[in-house]
C-alpha positions as CSV (number, residue, x, y, z in Angstrom):
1,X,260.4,64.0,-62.8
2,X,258.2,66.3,-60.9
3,X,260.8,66.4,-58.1
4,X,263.4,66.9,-59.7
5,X,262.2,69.9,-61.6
6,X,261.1,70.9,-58.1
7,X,264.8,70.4,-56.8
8,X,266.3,72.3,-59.8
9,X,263.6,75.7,-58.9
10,X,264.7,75.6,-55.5
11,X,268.6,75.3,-56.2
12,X,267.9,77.7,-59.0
13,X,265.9,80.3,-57.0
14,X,269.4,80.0,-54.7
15,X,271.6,80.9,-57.9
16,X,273.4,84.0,-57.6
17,X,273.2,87.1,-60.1
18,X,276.5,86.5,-61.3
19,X,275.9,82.7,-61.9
20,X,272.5,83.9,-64.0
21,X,275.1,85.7,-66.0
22,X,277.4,83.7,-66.6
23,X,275.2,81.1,-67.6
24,X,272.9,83.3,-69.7
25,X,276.2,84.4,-71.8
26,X,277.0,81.0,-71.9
27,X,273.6,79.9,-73.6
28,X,274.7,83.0,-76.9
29,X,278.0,81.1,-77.2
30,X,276.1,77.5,-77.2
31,X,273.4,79.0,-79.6
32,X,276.3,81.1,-82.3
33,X,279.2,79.2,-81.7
34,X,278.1,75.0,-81.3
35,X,274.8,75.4,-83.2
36,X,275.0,77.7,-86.8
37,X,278.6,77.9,-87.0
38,X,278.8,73.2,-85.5
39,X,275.9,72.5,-88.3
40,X,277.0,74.8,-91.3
41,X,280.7,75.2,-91.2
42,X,282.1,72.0,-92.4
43,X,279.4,72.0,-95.5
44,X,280.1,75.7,-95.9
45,X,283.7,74.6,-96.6
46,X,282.3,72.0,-99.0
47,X,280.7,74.3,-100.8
48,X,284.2,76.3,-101.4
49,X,285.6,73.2,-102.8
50,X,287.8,71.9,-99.8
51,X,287.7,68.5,-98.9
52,X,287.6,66.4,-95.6
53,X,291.4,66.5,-95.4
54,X,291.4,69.9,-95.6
55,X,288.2,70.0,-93.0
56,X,290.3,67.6,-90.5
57,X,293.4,69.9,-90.7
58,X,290.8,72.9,-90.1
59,X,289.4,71.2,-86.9
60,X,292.8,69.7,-85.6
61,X,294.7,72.8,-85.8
62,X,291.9,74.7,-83.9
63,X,291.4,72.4,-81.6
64,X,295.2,72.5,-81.1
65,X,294.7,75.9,-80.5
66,X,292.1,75.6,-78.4
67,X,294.2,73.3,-75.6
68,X,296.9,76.1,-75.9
69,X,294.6,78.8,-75.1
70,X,293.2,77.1,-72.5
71,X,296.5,76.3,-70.6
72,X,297.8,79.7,-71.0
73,X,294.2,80.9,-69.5
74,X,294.3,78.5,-66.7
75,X,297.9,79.5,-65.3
76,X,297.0,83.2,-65.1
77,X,293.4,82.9,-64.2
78,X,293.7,83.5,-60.6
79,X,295.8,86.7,-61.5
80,X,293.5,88.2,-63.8
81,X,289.9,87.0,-62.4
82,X,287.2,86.0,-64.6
83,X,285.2,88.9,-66.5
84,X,288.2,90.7,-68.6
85,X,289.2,87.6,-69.9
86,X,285.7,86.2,-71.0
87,X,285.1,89.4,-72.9
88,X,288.5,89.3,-74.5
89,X,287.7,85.5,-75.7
90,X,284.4,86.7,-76.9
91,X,285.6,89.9,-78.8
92,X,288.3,87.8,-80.3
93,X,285.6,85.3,-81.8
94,X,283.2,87.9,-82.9
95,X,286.1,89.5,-84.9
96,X,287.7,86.8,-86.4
97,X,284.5,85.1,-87.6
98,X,284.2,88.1,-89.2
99,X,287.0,88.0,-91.2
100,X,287.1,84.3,-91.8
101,X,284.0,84.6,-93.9
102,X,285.8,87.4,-96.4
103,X,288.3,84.8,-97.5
104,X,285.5,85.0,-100.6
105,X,287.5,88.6,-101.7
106,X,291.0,87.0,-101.7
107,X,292.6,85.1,-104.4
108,X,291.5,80.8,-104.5
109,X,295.4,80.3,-103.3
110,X,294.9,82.3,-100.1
111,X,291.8,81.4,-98.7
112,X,292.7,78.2,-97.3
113,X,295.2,79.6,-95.2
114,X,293.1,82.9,-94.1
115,X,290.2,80.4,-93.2
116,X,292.8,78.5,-91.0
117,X,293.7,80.8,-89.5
118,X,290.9,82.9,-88.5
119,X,288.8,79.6,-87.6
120,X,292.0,79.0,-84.9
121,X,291.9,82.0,-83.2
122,X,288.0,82.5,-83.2
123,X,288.0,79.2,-81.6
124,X,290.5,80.1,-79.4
125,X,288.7,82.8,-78.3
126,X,285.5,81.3,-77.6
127,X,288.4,77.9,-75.6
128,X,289.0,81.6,-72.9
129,X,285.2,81.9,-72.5
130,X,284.9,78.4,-71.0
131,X,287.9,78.4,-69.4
132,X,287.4,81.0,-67.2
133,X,283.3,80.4,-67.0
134,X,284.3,77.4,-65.1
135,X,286.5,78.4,-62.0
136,X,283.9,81.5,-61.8
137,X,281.3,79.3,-61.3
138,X,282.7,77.0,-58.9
139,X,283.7,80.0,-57.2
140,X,280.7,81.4,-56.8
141,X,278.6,78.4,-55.7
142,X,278.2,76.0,-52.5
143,X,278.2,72.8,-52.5
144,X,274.6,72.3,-52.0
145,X,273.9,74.2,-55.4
146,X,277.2,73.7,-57.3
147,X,276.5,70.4,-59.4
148,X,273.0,71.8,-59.5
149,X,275.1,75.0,-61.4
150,X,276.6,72.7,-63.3
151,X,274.3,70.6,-64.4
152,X,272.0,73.4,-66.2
153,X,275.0,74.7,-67.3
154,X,275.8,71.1,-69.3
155,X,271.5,71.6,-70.2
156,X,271.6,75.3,-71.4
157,X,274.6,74.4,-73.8
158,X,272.5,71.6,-75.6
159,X,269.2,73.2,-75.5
160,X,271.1,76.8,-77.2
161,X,272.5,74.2,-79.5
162,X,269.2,72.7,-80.6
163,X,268.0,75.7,-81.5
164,X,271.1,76.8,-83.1
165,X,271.2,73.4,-85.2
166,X,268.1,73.6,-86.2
167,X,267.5,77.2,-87.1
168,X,271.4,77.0,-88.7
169,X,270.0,73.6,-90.9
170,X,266.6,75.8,-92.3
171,X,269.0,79.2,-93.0
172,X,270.6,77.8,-96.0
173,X,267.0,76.8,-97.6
174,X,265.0,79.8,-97.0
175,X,268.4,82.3,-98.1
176,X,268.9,80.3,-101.3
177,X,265.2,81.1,-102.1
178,X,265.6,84.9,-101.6
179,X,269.1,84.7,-103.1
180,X,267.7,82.7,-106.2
181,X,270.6,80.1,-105.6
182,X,270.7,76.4,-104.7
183,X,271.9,74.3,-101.9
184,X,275.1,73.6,-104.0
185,X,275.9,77.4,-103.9
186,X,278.1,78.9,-100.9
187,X,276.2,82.2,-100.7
188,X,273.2,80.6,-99.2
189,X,276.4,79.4,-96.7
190,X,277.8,82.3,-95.8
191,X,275.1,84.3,-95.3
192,X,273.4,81.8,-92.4
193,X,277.1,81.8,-91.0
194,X,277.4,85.8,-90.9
195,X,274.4,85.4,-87.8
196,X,277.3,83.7,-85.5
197,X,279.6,86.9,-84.6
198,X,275.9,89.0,-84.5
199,X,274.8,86.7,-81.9
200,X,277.8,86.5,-80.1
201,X,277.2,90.8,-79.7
202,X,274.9,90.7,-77.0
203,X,277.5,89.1,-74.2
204,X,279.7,91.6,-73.8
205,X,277.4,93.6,-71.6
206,X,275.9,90.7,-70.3
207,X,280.0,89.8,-69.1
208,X,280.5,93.3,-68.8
209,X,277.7,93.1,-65.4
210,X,279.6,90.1,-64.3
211,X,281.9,90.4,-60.5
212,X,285.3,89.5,-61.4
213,X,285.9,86.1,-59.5
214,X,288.1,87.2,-57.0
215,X,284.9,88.9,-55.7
216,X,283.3,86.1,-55.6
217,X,285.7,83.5,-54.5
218,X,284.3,83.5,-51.3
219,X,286.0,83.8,-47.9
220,X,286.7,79.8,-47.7
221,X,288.4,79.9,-51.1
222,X,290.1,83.4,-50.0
223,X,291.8,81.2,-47.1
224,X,292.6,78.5,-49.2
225,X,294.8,80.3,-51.3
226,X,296.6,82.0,-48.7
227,X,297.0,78.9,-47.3
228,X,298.6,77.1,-50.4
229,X,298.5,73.6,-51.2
230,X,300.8,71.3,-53.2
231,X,300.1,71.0,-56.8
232,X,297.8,67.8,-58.1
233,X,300.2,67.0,-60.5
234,X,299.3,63.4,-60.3
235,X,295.6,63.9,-60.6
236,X,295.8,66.4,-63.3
237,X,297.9,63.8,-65.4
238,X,295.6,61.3,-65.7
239,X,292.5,63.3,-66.3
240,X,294.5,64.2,-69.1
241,X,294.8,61.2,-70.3
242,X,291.3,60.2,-69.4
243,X,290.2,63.0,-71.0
244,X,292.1,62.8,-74.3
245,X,290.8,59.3,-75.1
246,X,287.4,60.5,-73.9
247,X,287.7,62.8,-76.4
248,X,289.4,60.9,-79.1
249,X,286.6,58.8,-79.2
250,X,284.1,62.1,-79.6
251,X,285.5,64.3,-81.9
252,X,285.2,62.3,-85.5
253,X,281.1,62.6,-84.6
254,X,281.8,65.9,-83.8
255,X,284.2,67.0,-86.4
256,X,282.6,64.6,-89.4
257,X,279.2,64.1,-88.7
258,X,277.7,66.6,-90.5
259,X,280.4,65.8,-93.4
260,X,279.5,61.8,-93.5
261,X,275.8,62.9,-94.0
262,X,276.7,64.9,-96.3
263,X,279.5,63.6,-98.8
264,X,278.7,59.6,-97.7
265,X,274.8,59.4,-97.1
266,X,273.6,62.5,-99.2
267,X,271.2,63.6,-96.5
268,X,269.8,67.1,-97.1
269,X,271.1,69.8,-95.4
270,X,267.4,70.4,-93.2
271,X,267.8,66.5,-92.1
272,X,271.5,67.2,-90.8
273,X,270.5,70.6,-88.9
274,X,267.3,68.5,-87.4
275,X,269.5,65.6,-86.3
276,X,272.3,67.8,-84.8
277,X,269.0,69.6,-83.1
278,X,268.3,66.1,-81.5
279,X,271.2,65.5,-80.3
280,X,271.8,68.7,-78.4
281,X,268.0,68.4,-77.4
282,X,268.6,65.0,-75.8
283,X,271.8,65.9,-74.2
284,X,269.5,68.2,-72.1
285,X,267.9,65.5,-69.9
286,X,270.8,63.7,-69.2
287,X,272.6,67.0,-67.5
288,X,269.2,67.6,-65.8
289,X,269.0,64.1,-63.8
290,X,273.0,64.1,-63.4
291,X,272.9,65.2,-59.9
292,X,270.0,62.2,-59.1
293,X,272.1,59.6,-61.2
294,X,275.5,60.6,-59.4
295,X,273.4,60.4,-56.0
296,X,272.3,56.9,-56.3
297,X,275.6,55.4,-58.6
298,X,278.3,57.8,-57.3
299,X,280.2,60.1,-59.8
300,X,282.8,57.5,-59.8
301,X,280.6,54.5,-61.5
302,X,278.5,57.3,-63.5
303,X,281.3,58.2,-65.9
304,X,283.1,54.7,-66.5
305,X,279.7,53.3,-67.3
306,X,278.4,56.1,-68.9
307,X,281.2,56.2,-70.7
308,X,281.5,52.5,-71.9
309,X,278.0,53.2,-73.5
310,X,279.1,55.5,-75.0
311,X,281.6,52.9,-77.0
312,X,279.1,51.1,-77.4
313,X,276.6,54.0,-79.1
314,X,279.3,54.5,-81.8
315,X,279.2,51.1,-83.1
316,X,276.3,52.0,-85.2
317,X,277.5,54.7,-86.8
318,X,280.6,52.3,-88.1
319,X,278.8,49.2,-88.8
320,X,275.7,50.5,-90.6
321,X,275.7,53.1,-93.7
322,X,272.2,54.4,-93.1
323,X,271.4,58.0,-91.7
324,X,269.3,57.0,-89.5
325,X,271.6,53.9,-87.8
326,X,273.6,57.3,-88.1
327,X,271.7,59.5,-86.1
328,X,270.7,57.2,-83.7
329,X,274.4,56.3,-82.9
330,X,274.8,60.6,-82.4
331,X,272.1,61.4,-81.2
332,X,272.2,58.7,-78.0
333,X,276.2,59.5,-77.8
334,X,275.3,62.9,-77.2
335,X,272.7,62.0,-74.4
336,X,275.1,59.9,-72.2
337,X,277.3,63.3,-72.9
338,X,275.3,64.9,-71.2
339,X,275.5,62.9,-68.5
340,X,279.3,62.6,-67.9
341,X,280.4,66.3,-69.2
342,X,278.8,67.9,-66.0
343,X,280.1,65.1,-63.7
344,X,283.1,65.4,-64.8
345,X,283.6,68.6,-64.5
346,X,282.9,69.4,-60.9
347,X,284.6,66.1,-59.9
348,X,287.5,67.9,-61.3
349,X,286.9,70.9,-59.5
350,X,286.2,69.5,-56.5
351,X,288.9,67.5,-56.1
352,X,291.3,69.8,-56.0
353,X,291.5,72.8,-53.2
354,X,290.2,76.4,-54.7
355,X,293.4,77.9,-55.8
356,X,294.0,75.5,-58.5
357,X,290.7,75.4,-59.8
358,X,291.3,77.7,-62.6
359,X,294.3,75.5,-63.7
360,X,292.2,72.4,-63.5
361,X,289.8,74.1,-65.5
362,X,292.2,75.2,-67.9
363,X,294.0,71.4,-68.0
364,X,290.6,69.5,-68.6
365,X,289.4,72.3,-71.6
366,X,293.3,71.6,-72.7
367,X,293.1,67.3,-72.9
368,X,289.7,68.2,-75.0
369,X,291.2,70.7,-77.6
370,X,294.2,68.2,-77.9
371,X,291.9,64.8,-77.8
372,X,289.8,66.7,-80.6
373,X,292.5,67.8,-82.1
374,X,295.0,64.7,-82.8
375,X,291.8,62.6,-83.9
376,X,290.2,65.5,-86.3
377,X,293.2,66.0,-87.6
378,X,294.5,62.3,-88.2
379,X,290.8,61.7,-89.4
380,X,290.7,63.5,-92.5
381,X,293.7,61.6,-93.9
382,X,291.8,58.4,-92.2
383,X,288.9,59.0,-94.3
384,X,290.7,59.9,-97.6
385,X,292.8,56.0,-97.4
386,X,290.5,54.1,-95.5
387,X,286.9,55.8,-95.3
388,X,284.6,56.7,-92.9
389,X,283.8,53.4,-90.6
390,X,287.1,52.7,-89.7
391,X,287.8,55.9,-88.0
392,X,284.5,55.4,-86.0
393,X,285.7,52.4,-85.1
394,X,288.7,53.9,-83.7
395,X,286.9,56.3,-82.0
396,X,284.7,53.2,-80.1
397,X,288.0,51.9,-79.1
398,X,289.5,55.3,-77.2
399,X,286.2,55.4,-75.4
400,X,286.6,52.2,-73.8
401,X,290.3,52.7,-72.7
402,X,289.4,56.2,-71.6
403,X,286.9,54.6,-69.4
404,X,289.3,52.0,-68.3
405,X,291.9,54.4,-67.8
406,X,289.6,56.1,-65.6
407,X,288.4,52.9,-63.2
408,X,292.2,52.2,-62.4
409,X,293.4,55.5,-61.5
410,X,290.2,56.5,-59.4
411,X,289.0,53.4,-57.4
412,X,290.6,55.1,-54.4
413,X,289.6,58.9,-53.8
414,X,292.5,61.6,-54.8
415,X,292.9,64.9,-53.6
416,X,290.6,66.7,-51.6
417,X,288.1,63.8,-51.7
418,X,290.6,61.7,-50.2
419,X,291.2,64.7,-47.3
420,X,287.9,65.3,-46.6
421,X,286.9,61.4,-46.5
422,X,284.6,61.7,-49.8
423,X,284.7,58.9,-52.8
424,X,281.9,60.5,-54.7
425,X,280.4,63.8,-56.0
426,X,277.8,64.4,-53.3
């Protein structure tokens, strides 16, 4: 452990100012966005008398939304660089949080639809700040830091979230004491929601400092797009596919976590926030020793096992109606995530030359908003006719063929892996 904290201070002490930026802005979006708003949202919509059918159509759509966003920002990234559109995806959320939480001032027949519809494009906002966060940072690394970059950058997002879960699962307790209300109330709700677009505030200067990425592309990745290259079409196909199952299999712990707790289990809303908080806290370790794992396994036969555990994980979760067979099943799910979401990413990137990074990028953030969305959507209906464990045994099922998709398409290297003679993520 001791050397690879070591490892991590010297690769970190090599980080750029830009990547400290991006990263840092990253880490308010983690703490606003995945934290309060992951924890608090769903029951805040409880509390307003929706239910999960109505939560499922809420996360499907946006998630929908969120794959659209990100394709659109992946074909015009290397036109527009990296900064303008990171503070446009961040101004766009702050707003429309806003407004999503005055749907109390319209008429009961409205609010569904304003709450749709504001949730969409505030998640489609925050969908441009990853999508372009991405490319910059590949762009602005080597590869003797860049899965280093990555890796802290898979480590900030859970440890922001930990202490956005947990601080998100105490708000509703200590506001319904000052407010006089109970846990049952949606004021306590909204008001621990209304800290999301404050938080998000502070990265628009922090963005605003930030190099656009065509300054920091680099003279290699300058060459290579002169140069041109054909399109992966092939290679971005299947990751699709890989990533959609991948996906399908994470989003109803994602999406209805918080909501089985709640509505099936009757956990408190403090036990919810603390086990979302250990979830996000244990996802930290596994991005931290993803660089040693890959080394010794190879990114290859890191993210088919890690991801057949991850099948594996979820079985609890189905099999076993207690919140803490529960929170184990999440909370050890979100560890080997933390493994795998790093890998994954700069195998992507790297496998493909530098001009089609940012459509990579945008393709892989695509198969998650559509994976997320298809099963959060399909879930709340799942839930209504069939309840809660068979949908979590779908989701063990689209784990293990995403990870066997995955073992038959990339046995042999692809792309530039293949060009430069590389099987693995070094």
């Amino acid at each position: 452990m001791t050397a690879i904290l070591r490892t991590y201070w010297q690769a970190y002490r090599r980080f750029n100012r830009d990547v400290r930026l991006a990263l840092s802005s990253h880490a308010l979006v983690s703490f606003a966005m995945v934290g309060i708003m992951g924890v608090l949202f769903n029951l805040y919509l409880l509390r307003l008398g929706f239910d999960a059918v109505y939560i499922g159509l809420v996360a499907g759509i946006s998630s929908m939304a969120r794959a659209v966003a990100c394709l659109l920002a992946g074909s015009v990234g290397a036109r527009w660089g990296a900064r303008r559109p990171m503070m446009a995806g961040i101004i766009v959320s702050i707003i429309f949080m806003a407004l999503l939480l005055a749907n109390e001032w319209l008429p009961a027949g409205a609010r569904g639809a304003w709450i749709l519809i504001a949730y969409v494009l505030a998640a489609a906002g925050q969908s441009t700040h990853m999508v372009f966060c991405t490319p910059f940072l590949s762009a602005s690394t080597d590869a003797t830091t860049r899965t280093h970059v990555f890796s802290v950058l898979a480590a900030i997002s859970p440890l922001a979230s930990f202490a956005g879960s947990l601080i998100g699962g105490l708000l509703p307790g200590a506001l319904a004491g000052a407010l006089g209300a109970s846990l049952s109330d949606v004021a306590p709700y909204r008001y621990a929601l209304l800290l999301a677009p404050l938080l998000l505030l502070p990265t628009l200067p922090i963005l605003r400092a930030v190099r656009d990425m065509d300054r920091g592309m680099g003279q290699g990745a300058r060459q290579a797009a002169e140069r041109g290259s054909a399109a992966p079409y092939g290679i971005m196909a299947m990751l699709v596919v890989v990533m959609l199952f991948r996906w399908a299999g994470r989003a109803p712990t994602s999406t209805f976590f918080n909501v089985y707790l709640d509505d099936q289990l009757g956990a408190s809303t403090a036990l919810i926030g603390a086990l979302a908080a250990a979830g996000s806290l244990l996802n930290v370790p596994g991005a931290l020793f993803m660089p040693a794992i890959v080394a010794r396994w190879g990114a290859y036969h890191t993210l088919i096992w890690c991801t057949v555990a991850m099948g594996f994980c979820l079985l609890p979760l189905a099999l076993v109606p207690h919140w803490l067979a529960a929170g184990l099943s999440y909370v050890l799910t979100l560890g080997l995530y933390g493994i795998t979401s790093p890998a994954i990413t700069v195998y992507s990137q790297e496998m493909v030359s530098a001009e089609w990074r940012p459509a990579m990028s945008g393709i892989m953030n695509m198969s998650v908003g559509l994976g997320s969305g298809l099963m959060a959507f399909g879930g709340g209906y799942a839930i209504a006719a069939l309840g809660y464990r068979p949908l979590f045994l779908i989701s063990a099922i689209c784990m293990a063929i995403g990870a066997v998709v995955f073992w038959a398409y990339f046995r042999t290297p692809r792309g530039e892996m293949r060009r430069e003679g590389r099987g693995t993520l070094t």
